[in-house]
Structures are given as structure tokens and as C-alpha cells.
N, C-alpha and C positions, 0 to 999 in steps of 0.2 A: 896876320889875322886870317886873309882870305888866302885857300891855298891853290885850288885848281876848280876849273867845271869839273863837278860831280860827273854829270849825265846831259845827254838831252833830250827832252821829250819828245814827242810826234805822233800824234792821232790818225791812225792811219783809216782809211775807208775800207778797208779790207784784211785787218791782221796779217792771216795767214801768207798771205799775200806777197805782203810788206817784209813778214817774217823771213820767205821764202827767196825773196829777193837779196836783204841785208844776208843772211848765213849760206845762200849755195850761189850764188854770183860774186858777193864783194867779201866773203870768207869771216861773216862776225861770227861770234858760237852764242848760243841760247845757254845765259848765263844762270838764267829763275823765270820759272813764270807765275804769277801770283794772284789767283782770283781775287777780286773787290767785290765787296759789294756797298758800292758811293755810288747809288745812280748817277748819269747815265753811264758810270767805268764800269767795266765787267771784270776785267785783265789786265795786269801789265805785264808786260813779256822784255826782260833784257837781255840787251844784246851786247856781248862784249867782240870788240878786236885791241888787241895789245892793251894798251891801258883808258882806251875810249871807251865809255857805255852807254848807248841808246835806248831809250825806252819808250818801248811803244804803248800804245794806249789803246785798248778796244773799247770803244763805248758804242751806245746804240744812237742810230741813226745820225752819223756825225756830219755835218755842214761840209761843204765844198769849200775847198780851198780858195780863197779870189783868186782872179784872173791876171791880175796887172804885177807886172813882174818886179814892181816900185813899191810895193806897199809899203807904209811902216812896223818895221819888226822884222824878227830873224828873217833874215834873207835864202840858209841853205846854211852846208857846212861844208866843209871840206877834207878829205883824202890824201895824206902825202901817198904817192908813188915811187918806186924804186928807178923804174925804167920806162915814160910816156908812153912810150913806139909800143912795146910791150903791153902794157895796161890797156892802149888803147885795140889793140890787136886783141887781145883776150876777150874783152869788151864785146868787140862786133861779134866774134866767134859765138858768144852766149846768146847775141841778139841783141844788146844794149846799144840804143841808139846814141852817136856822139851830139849832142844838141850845141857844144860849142865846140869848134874844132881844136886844137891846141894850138896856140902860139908861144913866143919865144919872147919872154920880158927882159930878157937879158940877164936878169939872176935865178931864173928859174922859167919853166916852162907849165901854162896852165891850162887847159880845158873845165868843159862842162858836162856832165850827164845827170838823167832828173832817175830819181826813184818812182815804183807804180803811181804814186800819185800827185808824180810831177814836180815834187820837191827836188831842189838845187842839189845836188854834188857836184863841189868843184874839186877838179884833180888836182896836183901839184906836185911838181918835180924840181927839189932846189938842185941846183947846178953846186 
């Protein structure tokens, strides 16, 4: 019945931003962009990499994300990676701060870095 996540949403506080961020750092392609008009949505802009698609949402004057890294509700998402060392080298080269260093779970190795607006990505390298 259910087959896969479609997409995932995320209200970004700065579009272009956001945009600029996911397609010339972490390599998604601007798949449509599609004006609304459903106050407060202006836009949604999608982002595809291989068979993931994120969709960003422009809306006016959008709330602050809380602070508490525990809330309830999606937490962040995550990135398979081909080669950590690599990923995370690319990474700083662009400026991307590591906000969680990578460690070694024994079936795979995982870190963290956030998107402009602080949102979770988590890396991952299955062994």
C-alpha cells in the first residue's frame, strides 16, 4: 500500500539560502519551482539528489525554529556518504562546520552537520 517517502518538507528562513546551500555544497539539482499562492506559501522549490526530494517552502515571516535539540517531531535527516574522511574534508573546504565529529559505531561511521538554518544532517557511511 505504502511505498516510499515522497519528499521532505522544510520552511526555510531564507530560500535562496537554503537553496544555495542543498544544490552548490551538498550537490541536489533544482528539480521545479512553483509559485503558490496559499498565504503565507509563496513557493516551493524542489530539490532532488538521486532519488531523495526536498522541498523547500518559502513563506512570509516564518517562525524560528526552537532551540532544544529534543523536541518532539522530525529530528533532521540524513546523507549516506561514499567515503566520511572525504565528505568530511570537502565539507570544511566549502566552510561547513562539523557540529558532530564522526565516530565509528562499528557498522558504520556517522557524524553531524546542520543546514543555514540549523537543521540536523546526519552523515553516514555503512561499512
Amino acid at each position: 500500500m505504502f511505498k516510499r517517502i515522497d519528499h521532505v518538507e522544510i520552511v526555510a528562513s531564507d530560500p535562496e539560502r537554503t537553496i544555495d546551500f542543498y544544490v552548490n555544497i551538498l550537490g541536489f539539482k533544482i528539480k521545479n519551482r512553483i509559485a503558490v499562492k496559499m498565504p503565507p506559501m509563496s513557493e516551493v522549490i524542489y530539490l532532488k539528489l538521486g532519488d531523495t526530494v526536498l522541498e523547500i517552502i518559502a513563506v512570509d515571516k516564518p517562525e524560528p525554529k526552537s532551540q532544544s535539540p529534543w523536541q518532539v517531531g522530525y529530528r533532521g535527516l540524513a546523507l549516506e556518504v561514499n567515503d566520511m574522511s572525504k565528505a568530511v574534508a570537502y565539507l570544511r573546504d566549502k566552510g561547513v562546520i562539523i557540529a558532530v565529529e564522526p565516530v565509528d559505531l562499528g557498522d558504520s561511521f556517522r557524524g553531524e552537520i546542520s543546514d543555514p538554518d540549523g537543521l540536523i544532517i546526519e552523515l553516514r557511511q555503512w561499512k
